[in-house]
N, C-alpha and C positions, 0 to 999 in steps of 0.2 A: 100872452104874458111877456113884459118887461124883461130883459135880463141884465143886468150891468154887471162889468166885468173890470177889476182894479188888478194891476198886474199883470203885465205884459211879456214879461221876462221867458227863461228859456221854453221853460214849463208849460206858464200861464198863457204864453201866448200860442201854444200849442191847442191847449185845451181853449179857447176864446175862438180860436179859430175853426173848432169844431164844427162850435155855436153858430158859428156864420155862415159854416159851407153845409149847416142842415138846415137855412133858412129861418134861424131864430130872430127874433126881436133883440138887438145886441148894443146896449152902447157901452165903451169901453173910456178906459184912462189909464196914464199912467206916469209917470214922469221923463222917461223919454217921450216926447212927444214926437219924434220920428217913427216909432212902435205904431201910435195911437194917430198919425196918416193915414199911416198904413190901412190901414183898418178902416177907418175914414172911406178912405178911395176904392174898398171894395163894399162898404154897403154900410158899414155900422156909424152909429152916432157916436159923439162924443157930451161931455160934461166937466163942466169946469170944477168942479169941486166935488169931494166926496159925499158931502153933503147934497153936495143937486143930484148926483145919482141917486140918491137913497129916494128922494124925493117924487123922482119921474118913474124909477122902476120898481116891481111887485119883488126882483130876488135881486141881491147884490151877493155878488160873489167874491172873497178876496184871495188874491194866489201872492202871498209874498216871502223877502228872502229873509225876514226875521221876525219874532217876536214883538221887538223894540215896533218893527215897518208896518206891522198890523195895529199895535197899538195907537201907531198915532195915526194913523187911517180911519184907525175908528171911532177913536176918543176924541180927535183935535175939533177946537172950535166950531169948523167946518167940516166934519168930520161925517162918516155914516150915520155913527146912533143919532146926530144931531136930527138925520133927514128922514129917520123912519120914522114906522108909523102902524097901528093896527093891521095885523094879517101880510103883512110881509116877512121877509122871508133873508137872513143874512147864510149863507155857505160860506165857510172856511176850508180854504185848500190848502193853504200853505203845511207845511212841518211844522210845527211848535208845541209849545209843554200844553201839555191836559189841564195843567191847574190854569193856565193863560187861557186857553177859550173857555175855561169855567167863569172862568174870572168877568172876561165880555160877553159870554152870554148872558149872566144876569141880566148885565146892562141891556142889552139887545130885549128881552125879555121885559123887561120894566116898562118898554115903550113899547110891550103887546106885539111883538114882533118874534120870529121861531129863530132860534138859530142851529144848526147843522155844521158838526165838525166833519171834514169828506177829503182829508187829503189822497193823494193818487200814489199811484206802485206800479211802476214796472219802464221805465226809461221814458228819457224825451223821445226817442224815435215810436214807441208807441202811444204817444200823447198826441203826436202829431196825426196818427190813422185814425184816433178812435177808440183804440185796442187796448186802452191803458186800462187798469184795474183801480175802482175806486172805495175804498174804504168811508161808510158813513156812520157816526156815531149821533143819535139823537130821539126824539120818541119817534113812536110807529108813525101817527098821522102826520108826522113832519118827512118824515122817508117817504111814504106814500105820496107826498106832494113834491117831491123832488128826484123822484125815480126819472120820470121822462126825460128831464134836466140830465140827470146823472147818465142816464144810457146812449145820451146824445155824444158827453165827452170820453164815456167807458165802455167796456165789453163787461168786464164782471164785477159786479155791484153787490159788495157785504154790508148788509147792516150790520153794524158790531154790537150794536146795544145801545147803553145811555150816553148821552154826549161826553167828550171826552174818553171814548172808548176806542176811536177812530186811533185818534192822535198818539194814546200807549201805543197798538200794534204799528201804527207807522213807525214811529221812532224803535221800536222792535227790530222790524223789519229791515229798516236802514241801515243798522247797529251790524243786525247778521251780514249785507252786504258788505260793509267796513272790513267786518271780518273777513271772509271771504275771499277780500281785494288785498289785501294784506297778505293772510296765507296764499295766495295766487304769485304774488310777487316774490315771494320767496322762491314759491314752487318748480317757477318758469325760471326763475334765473338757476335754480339747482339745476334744472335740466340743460340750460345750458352750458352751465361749467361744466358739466356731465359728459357732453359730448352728444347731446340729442340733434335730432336734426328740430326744429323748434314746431314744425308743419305735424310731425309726427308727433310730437310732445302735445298739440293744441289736441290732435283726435284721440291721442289714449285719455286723454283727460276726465274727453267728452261722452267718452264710451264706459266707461269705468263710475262705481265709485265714487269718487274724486269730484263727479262735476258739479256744477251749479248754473243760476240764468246768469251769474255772475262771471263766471267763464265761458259761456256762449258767446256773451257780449262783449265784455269790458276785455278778457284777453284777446278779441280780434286786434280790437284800436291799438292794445299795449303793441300786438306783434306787426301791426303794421308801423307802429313808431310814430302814429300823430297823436295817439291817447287821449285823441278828443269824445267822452263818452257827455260833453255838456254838464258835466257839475266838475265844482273846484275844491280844492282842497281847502277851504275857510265853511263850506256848505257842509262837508264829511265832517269836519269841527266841531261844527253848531250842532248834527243832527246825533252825534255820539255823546257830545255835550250835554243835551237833552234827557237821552238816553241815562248816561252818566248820573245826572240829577236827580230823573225822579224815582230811579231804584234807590239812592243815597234817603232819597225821602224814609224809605221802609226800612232802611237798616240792612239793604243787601251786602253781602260782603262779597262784591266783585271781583273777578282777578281777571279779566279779558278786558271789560270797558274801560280800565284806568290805562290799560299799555297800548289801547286803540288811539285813546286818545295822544298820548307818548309819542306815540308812533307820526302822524298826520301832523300835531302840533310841530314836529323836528322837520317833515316836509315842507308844514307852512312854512319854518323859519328861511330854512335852505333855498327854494323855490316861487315865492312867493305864495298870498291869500289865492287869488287868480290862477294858481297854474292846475292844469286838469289832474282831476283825483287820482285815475290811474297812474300817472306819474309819479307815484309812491314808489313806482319799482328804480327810480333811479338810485337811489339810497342802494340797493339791492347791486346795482349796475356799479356805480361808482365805487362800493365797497371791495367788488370782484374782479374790474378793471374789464366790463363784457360790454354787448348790447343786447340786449333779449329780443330778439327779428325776428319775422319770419319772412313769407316768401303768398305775395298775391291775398294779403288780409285786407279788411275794406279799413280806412280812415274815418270812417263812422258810421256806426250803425243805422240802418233801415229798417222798419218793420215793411217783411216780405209777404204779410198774411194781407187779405183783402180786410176793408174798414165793413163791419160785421155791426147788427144792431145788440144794443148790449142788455144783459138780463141781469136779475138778481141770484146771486149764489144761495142757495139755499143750503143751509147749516144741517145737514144729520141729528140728531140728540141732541140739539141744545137746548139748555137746562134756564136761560138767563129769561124768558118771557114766553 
């Protein structure tokens, strides 16, 4: 099997490179074309256009940082749907709204071809083992036909249900991490106007209550002071954005997702699109005149577990099929 891979980026080119180092059929693209050497010079092909992937390969995958970047990936002249074709096979990894891969799947669809919403959860450091967790919404004989695929770039594999099912709990999910990173930065900064020592602040955290994978992780990088967790505060934007949106569709009356957004939108202003998400807590720093440090945290996260073959979660009482 064929696999093409658009989207090279932090993420995608974690996951792509899965693909590569399990021996896969791979050719890749993307617009940095220093990415797509890369890749190049360790074994995979390339494709000049989105349309000639779709063309040469049985799956195309797309990992991108927006709606708009899929759209025209997919749609443009030169585009995927141009280049499929009966019994292939489109995966969507990126973040984006559920009514947006509804939207392309039709199309996808029209030209006899399956499409699979499958974004990922659980950090770049675990994208980069293997060990990332992936979420796929679509029918059964399309999940069946993409399990091998999916267990190559993940460890635990949900089917969520009908397409666009994927994509809700992502933006779920992210949403509660926002949260999380937000309350975390207050957290850590209370402790240290407090008088904590910030080492001891990071394990009652983690011991207690109180923790999340969001403070395993993302308060290491805060306390080591690089906050480099690989996503940016315009990515926490877009994915609460999201979020934001399609509960407004149902008439939710929110009171957390509108000051998420408040919150990160006053970071992007202050700090730039670019600067890393955790970096929220400087709002926190500058307001109290501190640094939130601590003492031997790592500058970015590692997954420490070995690269594991991945399976499907199987759902207890689920009710949906």
């Amino acid at each position: 099997m064929k696999i093409g891979f658009i989207g090279l980026g932090n993420v995608g080119g974690k996951l792509a490179g899965s693909l590569l180092r399990n021996g896969k059929d791979l050719t890749v693209r993307d617009l940095n074309q220093a990415f797509v050497d890369d890749f190049v010079s360790r074994g995979a092909e390339s494709a000049g256009s989105p349309k000639e992937m779709a063309e040469k390969c049985d799956v195309i995958i797309t990992c991108l940082p927006s709606p708009a970047a899929c759209s025209e990936v997919m749609e443009a002249e030169d585009g995927v749907i141009a280049g499929l074709s009966e019994g292939k096979i489109w995966m969507e990894m990126s973040t984006t709204d559920e009514a947006e891969v509804r939207r392309i799947a039709a199309l996808v669809e029209a030209k006899g071809a399956m499409p699979v919403d499958c974004p990922v959860s659980g950090g770049c450091h675990r994208a980069g083992t293997g060990n990332i967790s992936i979420f796929a919404g679509c029918t059964r004989e399309a999940f069946d036909r993409v399990l091998p695929i999916l267990t190559t770039m993940g460890r635990r594999i949900l089917h969520t249900g009908e397409l666009g099912s994927a994509s809700i709990l992502k933006v779920v999910t992210n949403y509660l991490c926002t949260v999380h990173l937000a309350a975390l930065a207050e957290a850590l900064t209370a402790s240290k106007v407090l008088g904590m020592d910030m080492n001891v602040a990071y394990e009652a955290i983690k011991a207690s209550s109180g923790n999340s994978f969001v403070h395993e992780t993302e308060s290491q990088v805060i306390l080591n002071g690089s906050r480099d967790i690989s996503f940016t505060m315009d990515l926490v934007l877009k994915d609460v954005g999201i979020f934001d949106e399609v509960t407004k569709r149902k008439g939710m009356p929110l009171e957390i997702a509108p000051l998420m957004v408040d919150i990160f939108r006053d970071g992007q202003d202050r700090y730039g699109p670019r600067e890393f998400s955790p970096n929220i807590i400087r709002r926190m720093e500058e307001a109290c005149d501190v640094q939130v440090l601590g003492t031997n945290f790592p500058a970015e996260m590692v997954d420490d577990e070995p690269e594991e073959p991945g399976y499907e979660v199987v759902v207890p009482g689920r009710q949906d099929y």
